[in-house]
C-alpha positions as CSV (number, residue, x, y, z in Angstrom):
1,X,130.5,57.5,66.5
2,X,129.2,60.1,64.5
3,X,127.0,63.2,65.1
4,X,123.8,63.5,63.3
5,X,123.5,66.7,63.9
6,X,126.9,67.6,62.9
7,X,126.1,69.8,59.5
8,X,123.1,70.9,61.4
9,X,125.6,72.4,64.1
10,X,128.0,73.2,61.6
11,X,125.7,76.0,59.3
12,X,127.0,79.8,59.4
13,X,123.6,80.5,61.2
14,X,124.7,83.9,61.9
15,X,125.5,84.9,58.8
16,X,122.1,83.5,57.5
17,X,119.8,84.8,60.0
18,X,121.1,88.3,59.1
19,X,120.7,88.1,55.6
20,X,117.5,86.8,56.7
21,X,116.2,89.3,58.2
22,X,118.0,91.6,56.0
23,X,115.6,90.2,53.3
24,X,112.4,90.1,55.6
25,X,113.0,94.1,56.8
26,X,113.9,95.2,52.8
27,X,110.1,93.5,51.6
28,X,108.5,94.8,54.3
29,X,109.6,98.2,53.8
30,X,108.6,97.7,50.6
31,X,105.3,96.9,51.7
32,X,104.8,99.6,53.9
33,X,105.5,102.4,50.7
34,X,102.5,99.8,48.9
35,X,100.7,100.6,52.0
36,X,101.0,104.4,51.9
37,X,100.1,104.1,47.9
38,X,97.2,102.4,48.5
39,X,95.7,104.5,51.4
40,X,96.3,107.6,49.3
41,X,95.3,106.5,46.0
42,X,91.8,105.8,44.3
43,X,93.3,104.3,41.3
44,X,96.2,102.3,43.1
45,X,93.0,100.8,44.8
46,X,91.4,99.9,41.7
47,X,94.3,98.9,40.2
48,X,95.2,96.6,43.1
49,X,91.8,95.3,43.9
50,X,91.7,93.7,39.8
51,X,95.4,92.2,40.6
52,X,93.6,90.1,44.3
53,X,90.6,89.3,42.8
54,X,90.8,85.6,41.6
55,X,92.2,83.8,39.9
56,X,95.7,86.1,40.2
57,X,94.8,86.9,43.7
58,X,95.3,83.6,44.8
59,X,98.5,82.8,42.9
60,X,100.0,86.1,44.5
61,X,100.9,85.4,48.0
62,X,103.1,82.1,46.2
63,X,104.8,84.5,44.0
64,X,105.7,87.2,46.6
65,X,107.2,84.7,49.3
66,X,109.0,82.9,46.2
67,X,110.1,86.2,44.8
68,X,111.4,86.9,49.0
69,X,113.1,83.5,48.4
70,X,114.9,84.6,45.6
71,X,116.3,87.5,47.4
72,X,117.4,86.2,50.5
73,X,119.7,83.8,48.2
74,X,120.9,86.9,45.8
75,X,121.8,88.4,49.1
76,X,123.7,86.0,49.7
77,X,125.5,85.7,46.2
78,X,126.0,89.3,46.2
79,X,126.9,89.9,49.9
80,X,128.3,87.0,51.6
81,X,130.8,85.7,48.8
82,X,132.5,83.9,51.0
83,X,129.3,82.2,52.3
84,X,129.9,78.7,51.3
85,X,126.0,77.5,50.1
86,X,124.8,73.7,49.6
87,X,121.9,72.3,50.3
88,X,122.2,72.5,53.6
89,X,122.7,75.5,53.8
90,X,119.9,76.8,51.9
91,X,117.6,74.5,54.1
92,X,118.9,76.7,57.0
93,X,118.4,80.1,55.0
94,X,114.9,79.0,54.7
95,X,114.7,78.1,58.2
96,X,116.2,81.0,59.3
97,X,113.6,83.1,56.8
98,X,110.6,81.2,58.3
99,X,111.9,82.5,61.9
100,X,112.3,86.1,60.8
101,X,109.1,85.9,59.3
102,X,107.7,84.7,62.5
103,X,109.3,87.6,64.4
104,X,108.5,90.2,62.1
105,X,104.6,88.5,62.3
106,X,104.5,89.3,66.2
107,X,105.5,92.8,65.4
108,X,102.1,95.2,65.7
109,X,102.9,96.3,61.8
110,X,100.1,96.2,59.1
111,X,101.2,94.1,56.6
112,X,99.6,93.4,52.9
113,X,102.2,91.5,51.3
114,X,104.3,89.9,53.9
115,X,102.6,87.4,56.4
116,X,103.3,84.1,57.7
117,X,101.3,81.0,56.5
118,X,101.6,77.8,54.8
119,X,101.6,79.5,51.1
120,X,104.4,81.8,52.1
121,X,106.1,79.2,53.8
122,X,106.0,77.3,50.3
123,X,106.8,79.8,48.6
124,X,110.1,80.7,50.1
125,X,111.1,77.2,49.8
126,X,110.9,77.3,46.3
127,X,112.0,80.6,45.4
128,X,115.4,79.4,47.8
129,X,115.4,76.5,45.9
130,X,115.1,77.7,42.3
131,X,117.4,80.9,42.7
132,X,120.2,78.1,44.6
133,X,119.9,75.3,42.1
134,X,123.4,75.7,41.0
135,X,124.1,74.6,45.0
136,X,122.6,71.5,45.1
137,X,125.3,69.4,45.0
């Protein structure tokens, strides 16, 4: 009989959950530096406060989690060449993003571009997605 759960079993979670949270730690470092910008800078602030205000604002937090997408697979391209991708695979990178995302969440760190909700859950699938289309098949 076969397993259904065979190529779900059969993933190289390790090696995905470390570029993972390769990716994750990498933006959110980048988003701490924002962070230190924008507390020390009047016209960072100004700057930044006309990029959030609608209708960009809302269309932001899509771009940056599909932009964190897009990383996590040219990680993988760049880094893991022997990583064999498909599209299972890149359904686990995304999984494996959303639980690093998660973790890093529970973490007591401010955060003003990296969060975890529906859009940036979205937004990581796509940017997975778009960067692995070559992978589908």
């Amino acid at each position: 009989m076969n397993d259904p759960l065979r190529s779900f079993k059969a993933q190289p979670w390790k090696q995905l959950f470390i570029i993972a949270f390769i990716t994750i730690i990498f933006v959110s470092s980048i988003d701490s530096i924002l962070m230190l910008f924008i507390a020390n800078s009047a016209s960072f602030q100004k700057t930044l406060y006309a990029i959030l205000s609608p209708p960009a604002g809302m269309l932001l937090p899509l771009a940056i989690a599909g932009g964190i997408g897009v990383l996590a697979v040219y990680i993988c391209e760049r880094f893991q060449p022997r990583l064999f991708l498909n599209a299972g695979s890149l359904w686990a990178l995304v999984l494996c993003l959303i639980i690093a995302l998660g973790v890093t969440g529970l973490l007591p760190l401010p955060s003003f571009l990296v969060d975890f909700s529906y859009p940036a859950v979205l937004g990581m699938m796509v940017g997975v997605f778009w960067k692995g289309r070559n992978y589908w098949r």
